[in-house]
C-alpha positions, 0 to 999 in steps of 0.5 A: 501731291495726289492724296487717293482714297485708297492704294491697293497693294497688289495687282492680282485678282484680289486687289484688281477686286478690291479696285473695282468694289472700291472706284465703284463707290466713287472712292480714289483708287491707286493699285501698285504691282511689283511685276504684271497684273494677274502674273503673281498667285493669280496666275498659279492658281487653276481658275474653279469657283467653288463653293467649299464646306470646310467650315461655317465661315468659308462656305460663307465667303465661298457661296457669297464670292460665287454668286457675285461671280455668277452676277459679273458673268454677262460682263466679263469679255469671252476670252475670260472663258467662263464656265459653269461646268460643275464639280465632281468630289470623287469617292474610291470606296465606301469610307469617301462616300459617306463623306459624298453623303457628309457633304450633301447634306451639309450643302443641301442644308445651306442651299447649295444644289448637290447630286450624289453618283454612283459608280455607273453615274459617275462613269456616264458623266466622266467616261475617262475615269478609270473603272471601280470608282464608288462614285462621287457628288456633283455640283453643278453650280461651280465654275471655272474663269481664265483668273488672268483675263478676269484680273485684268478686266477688274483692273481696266474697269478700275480704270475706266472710273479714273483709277490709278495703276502703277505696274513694275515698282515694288512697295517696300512699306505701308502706313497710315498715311500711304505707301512707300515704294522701293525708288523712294517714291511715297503716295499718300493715301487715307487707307491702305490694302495690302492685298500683296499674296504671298508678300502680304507678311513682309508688309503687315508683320505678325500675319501668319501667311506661310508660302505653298509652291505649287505646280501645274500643268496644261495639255494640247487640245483635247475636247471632252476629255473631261466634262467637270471640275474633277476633284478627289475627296483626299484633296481637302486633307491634302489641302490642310496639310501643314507639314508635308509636302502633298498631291491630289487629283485635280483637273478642269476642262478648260474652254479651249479644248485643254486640259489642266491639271493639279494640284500639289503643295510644298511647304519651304520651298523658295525658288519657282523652279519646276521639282521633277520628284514633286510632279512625278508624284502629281501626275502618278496620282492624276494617273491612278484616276484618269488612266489615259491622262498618260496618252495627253501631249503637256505643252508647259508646266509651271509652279506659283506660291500660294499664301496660306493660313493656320486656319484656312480662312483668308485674313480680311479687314482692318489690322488691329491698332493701325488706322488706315491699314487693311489686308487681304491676303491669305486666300491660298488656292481659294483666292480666285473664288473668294476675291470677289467676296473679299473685296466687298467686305473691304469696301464695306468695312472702309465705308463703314457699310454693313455687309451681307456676311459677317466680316469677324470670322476673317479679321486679320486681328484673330491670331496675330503674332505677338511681338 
């Protein structure tokens, strides 16, 4: 029997990423997904590479990811439809533009180019928001990827470099030495990453990852509808939301002339089925900044479950007291963004390497539950 450097549990963007940091430093590689790679998260999340300044250690998870994207540009295939469109973090009143001025700063600190607009800025860049908006700050390096398309070039590139991939069986138990699937099958491996989203508690018992339902959707074409990634500022509260359900303004451009739209979140709920009270509310929101949104044909809705945190931060590197044993899980909407990022940390720490940022913020030992 075939005993592989290291299984990936998981065949969405960030285990297909931990699949190529991996075979490429010559490590044998097997990747086990349940359904089909990139179907899971992957697929209900909106594709925007941002950098986020939330805290220290997601700025650096996020800035870090983001340029090892701009670095996988020129070999991503056309259809991945990367684009460098830029973010705008829309203010309503004065009180969101000293935040607009908050985060400048902070960026500017960090290195991140910011422009800050005002209401008539903001209006020439975006001419489809409604009137009255205090204005908003543009960041021009974020970007925004068909996260499906990119999963799957990982994964074939993993391939390529003679990795195993194994679609439509579900892994039922991880350990030390491999995983054991639900037909009874078991592959050996000297390590283990369960980087199963949403699944990632079942596998790895005591993370505190918590399943969010969100909905999104996509409309025909309409070229230049909108130019940027468009985000309100009230979407970071409604983000960190730990109870209620929630929604915010959230659209991309995308490069196919369409647009889609975000973002809501609910906690408890199981079933994919679509909530029509939940996506009233989203659109109504959408609505409020972008009027002629309403006049837009959609052409399919869909909902997806995010694995998310009590702090924010993914969980990434060894479980503690179990050799062999890795995670990468708990991106919530930020997964896309930092798979990239995520997966280098874990190549680093399982070939003992040091990497560029520190890994300690985001061990999957900092607040495990207690059994």
């Amino acid at each position: 029997m075939t005993t592989f450097d290291a299984a990936i549990v998981g065949g969405g963007i960030v285990g297909a990423a931990c699949a190529d940091s991996l075979s490429a430093a010559g490590l044998s590689v097997c990747v086990i997904e349940a359904s089909g790679v990139g179907s899971g998260t992957t697929a209900a999340g909106m594709g925007h590479i941002v950098v986020m300044d939330d805290s220290e250690a997601q700025f650096a998870l996020t800035r870090y990811s983001q340029q090892l994207w701009h670095e996988l540009v020129t070999e991503l295939p056309t259809n991945a439809e990367f684009e460098i469109c830029g973010t705008i973090w829309i203010a309503t009143d004065s009180v969101e533009m000293s935040e607009v001025k908050r985060k400048q700063e902070s960026y500017s600190e960090h290195g991140v180019e910011s422009e800050i607009l005002d209401e008539s800025s903001l209006r020439t860049a975006e001419p489809n928001l409604r009137e009255g908006l205090a204005g908003g700050l543009l960041v021009r390096s974020d970007s925004v990827v068909y996260q499906p398309v990119a999963a799957r070039f990982l994964i074939d590139r993993a391939k390529r470099r003679g990795a195993d991939v194994i679609v439509g069986k579900r892994v039922i138990e991880i350990n030390g030495t491999g995983v054991k699937l639900a037909d009874g099958e078991f592959i050996e491996a000297k390590n283990v990453v369960n980087a199963a989203g949403s699944a990632a508690s079942d596998l790895s018992p005591g993370l505190k990852i918590v399943k969010r339902k969100g909905h999104l959707v996509i409309t025909e074409r309409y070229p230049n509808f909108a130019r940027h990634q468009l985000v309100e500022l009230g979407y970071l509260k409604s983000a960190h939301g730990k109870s209620a359900d929630s929604v915010a303004f959230n659209v991309q451009p995308r490069s196919t002339g369409q647009v889609l739209l975000g973002s809501s979140r609910q906690f408890g709920a199981e079933d994919g089925e679509i909530d029509y009270a939940i996506l009233r509310r989203m659109t109504s929101r959408a609505f409020e900044y972008m009027p002629l949104l309403r006049k837009l044909s959609a052409v399919r809705v869909w909902t997806g479950f995010r694995p998310a945190t009590p702090d924010n931060l993914p969980y990434i590197g060894k479980m503690p007291a179990q050799d062999g044993i890795y995670v990468a899980a708990g991106h919530e909407g930020l997964g896309i963004t930092t798979s990239l990022g995520t997966a280098r940390l874990i190549a680093d720490e399982i070939l003992g390497r040091d990497s560029a940022i520190s890994r300690e913020p985001y061990s999957p030992g900092r607040d495990l539950i207690e059994h």
